[in-house]
KOLTI-538427 format. One line per 10 residues: number of its first residue (from 1); their letters; for each residue x, y, z of N, C-alpha, C, CB. Coordinates in Angstrom, 2 decimals. Glycine has a CB too. Example, Ala and Ser with C-alpha at 12.3 -4.5 7.8 and 13.67 -1.06 7.14 Angstrom:
1 = as = 13.19 -5.69 7.80 12.30 -4.50 7.80 13.20 -3.30 7.80 11.31 -4.47 9.05; 12.85 -2.25 7.08 13.67 -1.06 7.14 12.90 0.03 7.87 14.08 -0.60 5.72
***
This chain:
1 = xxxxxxxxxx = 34.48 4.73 -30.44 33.94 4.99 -29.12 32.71 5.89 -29.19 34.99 5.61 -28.22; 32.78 6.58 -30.10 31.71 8.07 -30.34 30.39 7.05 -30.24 31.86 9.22 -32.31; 30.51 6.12 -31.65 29.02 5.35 -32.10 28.79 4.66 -30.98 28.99 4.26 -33.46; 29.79 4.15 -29.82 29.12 3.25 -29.02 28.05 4.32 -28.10 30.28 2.31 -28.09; 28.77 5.27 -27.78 28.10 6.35 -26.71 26.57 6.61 -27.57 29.25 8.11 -26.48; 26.72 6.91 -29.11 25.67 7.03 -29.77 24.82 6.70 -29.46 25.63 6.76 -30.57; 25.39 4.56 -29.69 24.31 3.42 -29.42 23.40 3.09 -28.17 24.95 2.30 -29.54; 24.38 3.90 -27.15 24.01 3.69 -26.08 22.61 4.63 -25.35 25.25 3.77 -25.49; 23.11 5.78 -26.33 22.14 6.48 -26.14 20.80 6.62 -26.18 22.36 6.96 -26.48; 20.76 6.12 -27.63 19.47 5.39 -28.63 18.94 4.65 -27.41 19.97 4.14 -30.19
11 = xxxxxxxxxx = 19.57 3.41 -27.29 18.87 2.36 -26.42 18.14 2.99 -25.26 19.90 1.32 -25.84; 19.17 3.68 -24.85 18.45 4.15 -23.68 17.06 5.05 -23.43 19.33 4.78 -23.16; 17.32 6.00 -24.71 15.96 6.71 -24.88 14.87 5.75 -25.79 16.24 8.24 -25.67; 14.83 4.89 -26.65 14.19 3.81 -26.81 13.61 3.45 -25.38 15.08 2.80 -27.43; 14.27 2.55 -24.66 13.94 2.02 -23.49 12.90 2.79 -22.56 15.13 1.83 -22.85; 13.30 3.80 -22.13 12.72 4.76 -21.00 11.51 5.51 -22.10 14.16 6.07 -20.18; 11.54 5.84 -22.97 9.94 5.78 -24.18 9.20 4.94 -23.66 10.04 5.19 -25.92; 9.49 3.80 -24.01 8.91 2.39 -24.11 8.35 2.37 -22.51 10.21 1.03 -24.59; 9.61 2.16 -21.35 8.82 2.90 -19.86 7.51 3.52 -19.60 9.51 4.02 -19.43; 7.81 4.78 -19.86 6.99 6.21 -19.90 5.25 5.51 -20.42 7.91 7.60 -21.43
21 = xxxxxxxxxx = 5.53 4.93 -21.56 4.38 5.03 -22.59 3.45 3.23 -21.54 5.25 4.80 -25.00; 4.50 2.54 -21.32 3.93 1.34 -20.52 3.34 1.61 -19.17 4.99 0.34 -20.31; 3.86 2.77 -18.47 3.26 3.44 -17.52 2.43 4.02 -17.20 3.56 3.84 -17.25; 1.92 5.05 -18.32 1.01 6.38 -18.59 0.24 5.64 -19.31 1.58 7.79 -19.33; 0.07 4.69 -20.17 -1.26 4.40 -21.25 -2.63 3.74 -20.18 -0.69 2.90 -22.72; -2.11 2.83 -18.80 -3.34 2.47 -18.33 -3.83 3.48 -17.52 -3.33 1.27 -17.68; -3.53 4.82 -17.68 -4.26 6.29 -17.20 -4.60 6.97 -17.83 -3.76 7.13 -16.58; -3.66 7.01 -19.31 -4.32 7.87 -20.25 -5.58 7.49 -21.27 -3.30 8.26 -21.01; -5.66 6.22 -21.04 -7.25 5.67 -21.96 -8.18 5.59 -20.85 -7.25 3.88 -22.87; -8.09 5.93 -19.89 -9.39 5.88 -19.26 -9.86 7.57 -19.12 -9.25 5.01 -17.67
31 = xxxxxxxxxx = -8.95 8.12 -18.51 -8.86 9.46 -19.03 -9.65 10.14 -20.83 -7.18 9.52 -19.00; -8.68 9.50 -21.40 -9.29 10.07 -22.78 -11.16 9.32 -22.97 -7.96 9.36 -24.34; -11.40 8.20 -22.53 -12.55 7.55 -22.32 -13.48 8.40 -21.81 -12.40 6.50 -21.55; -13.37 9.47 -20.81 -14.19 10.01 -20.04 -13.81 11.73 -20.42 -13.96 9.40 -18.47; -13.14 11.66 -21.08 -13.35 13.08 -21.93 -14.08 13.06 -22.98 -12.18 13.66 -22.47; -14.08 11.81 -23.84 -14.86 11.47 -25.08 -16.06 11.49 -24.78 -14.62 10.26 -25.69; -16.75 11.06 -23.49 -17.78 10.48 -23.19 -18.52 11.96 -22.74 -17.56 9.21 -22.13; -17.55 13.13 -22.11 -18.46 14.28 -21.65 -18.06 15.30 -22.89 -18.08 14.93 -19.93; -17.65 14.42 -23.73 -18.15 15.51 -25.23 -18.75 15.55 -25.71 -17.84 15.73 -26.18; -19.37 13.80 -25.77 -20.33 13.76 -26.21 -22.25 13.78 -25.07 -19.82 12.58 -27.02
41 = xxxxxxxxxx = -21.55 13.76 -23.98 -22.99 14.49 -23.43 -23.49 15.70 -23.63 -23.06 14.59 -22.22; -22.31 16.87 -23.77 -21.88 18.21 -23.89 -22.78 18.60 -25.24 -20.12 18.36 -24.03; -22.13 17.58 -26.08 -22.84 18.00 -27.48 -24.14 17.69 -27.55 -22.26 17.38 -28.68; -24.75 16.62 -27.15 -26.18 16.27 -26.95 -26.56 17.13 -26.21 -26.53 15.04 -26.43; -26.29 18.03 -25.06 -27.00 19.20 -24.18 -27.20 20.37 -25.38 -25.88 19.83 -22.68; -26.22 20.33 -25.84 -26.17 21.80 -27.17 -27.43 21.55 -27.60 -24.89 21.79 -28.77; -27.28 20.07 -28.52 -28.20 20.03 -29.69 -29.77 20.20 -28.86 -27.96 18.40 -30.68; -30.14 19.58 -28.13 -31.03 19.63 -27.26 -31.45 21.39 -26.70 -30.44 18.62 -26.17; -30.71 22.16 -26.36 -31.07 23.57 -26.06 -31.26 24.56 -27.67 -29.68 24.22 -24.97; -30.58 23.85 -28.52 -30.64 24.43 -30.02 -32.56 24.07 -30.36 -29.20 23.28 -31.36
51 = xxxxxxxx = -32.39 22.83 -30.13 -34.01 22.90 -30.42 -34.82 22.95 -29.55 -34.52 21.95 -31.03; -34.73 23.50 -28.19 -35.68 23.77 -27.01 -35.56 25.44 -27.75 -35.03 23.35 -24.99; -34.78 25.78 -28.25 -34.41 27.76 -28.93 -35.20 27.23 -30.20 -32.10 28.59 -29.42; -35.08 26.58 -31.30 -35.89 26.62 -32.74 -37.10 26.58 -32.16 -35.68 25.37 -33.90; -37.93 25.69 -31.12 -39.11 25.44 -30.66 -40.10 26.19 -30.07 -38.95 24.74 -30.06; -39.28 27.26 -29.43 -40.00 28.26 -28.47 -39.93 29.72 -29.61 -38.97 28.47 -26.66; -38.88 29.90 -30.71 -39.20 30.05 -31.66 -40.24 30.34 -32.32 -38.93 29.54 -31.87; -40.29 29.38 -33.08 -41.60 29.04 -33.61 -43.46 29.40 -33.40 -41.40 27.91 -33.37
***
């Protein structure tokens, strides 16, 4: 009886994973899409004020 409760268990947290992750992924890649995307503007503003600073520099 123990292993069935075991088995049952498994399945179930298997299952509701499987839920969770079928639910949240068409929010979390658009999400991560538009974090990627203002990291990389972020970093192009850096590099860009790094050499507007070497330039005036100079």
């Amino acid at each position: 009886m123990r292993q069935v409760v075991q088995l049952w268990f498994v399945g179930t947290a298997v299952f509701l994973s499987a839920a969770m992750i079928w639910a949240f992924v068409p929010v979390l890649i658009p999400v991560l899409g538009v974090t990627a995307g203002l990291g990389v503007i972020v970093a192009g503003m850096v590099s860009i004020a790094r050499w507007i600073e070497r330039y005036r520099a100079s």
